[in-house]
ROMI-867728 format. One record per residue (C-alpha): residue in three letters; x, y, z. Coordinates in steps of 0.5 Angstrom, whole numbers. Layout:
residues N
ALA | X | Y | Z
...
END
This chain:
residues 72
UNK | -24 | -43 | 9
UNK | -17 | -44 | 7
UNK | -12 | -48 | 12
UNK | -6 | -46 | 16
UNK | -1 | -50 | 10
UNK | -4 | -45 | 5
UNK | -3 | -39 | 9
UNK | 4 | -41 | 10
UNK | 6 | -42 | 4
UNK | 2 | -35 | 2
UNK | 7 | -31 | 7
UNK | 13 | -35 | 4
UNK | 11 | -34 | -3
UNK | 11 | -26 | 0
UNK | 17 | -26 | 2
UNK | 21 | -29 | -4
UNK | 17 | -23 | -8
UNK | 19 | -17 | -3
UNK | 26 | -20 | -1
UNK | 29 | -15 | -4
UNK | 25 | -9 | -2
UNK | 28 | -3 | 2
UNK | 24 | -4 | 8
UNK | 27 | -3 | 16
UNK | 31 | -9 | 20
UNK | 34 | -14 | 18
UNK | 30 | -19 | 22
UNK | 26 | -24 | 19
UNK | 19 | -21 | 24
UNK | 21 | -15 | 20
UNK | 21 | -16 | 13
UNK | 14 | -21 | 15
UNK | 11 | -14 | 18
UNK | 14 | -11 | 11
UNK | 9 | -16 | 8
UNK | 3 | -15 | 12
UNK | 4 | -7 | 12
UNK | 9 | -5 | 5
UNK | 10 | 2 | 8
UNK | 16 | 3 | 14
UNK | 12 | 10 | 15
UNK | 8 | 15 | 15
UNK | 11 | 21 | 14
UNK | 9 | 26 | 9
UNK | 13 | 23 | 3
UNK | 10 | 15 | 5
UNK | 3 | 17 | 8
UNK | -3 | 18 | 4
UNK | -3 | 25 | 0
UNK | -8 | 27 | 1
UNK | -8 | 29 | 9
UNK | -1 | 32 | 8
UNK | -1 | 35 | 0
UNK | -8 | 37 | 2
UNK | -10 | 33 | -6
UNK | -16 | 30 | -9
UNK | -17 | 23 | -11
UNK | -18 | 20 | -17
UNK | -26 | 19 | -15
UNK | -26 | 26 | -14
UNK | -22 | 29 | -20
UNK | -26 | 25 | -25
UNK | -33 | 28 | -21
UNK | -30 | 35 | -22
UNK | -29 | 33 | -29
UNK | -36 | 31 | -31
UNK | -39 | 37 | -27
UNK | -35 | 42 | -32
UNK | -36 | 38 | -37
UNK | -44 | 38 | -36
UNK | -44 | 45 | -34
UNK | -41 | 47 | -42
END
């Protein structure tokens, strides 16, 4: 079990390598939350595509892709 000193030194090591994201907020509990949760929202553009673009994913388009490749 890691100790409460490496998982600080986690999160700061986090916030130096997204300090420069585009995140909301200015405080440092958002940009701690922006760590934990890298995506501001959910809407249409940020969210998962395939609840609002109705696409496949990748698993799914490969098993397509052997489906037709078995049936020729």
């Amino acid at each position: 079990m890691r100790t409460r000193a490496y998982r600080r030194h986690q999160v700061k090591r986090c916030l130096d390598n997204r300090k420069n994201d585009f995140y909301s907020g200015d405080s440092r509990k958002s940009l701690k939350r922006h760590i934990t949760t890298p995506t501001a929202c959910s809407c249409w553009m940020c969210g998962n595509p395939r609840r609002y673009l109705n696409e496949l994913t990748l698993q799914e388009h490969r098993s397509l892709l052997n489906l037709k490749e078995s049936l020729n």
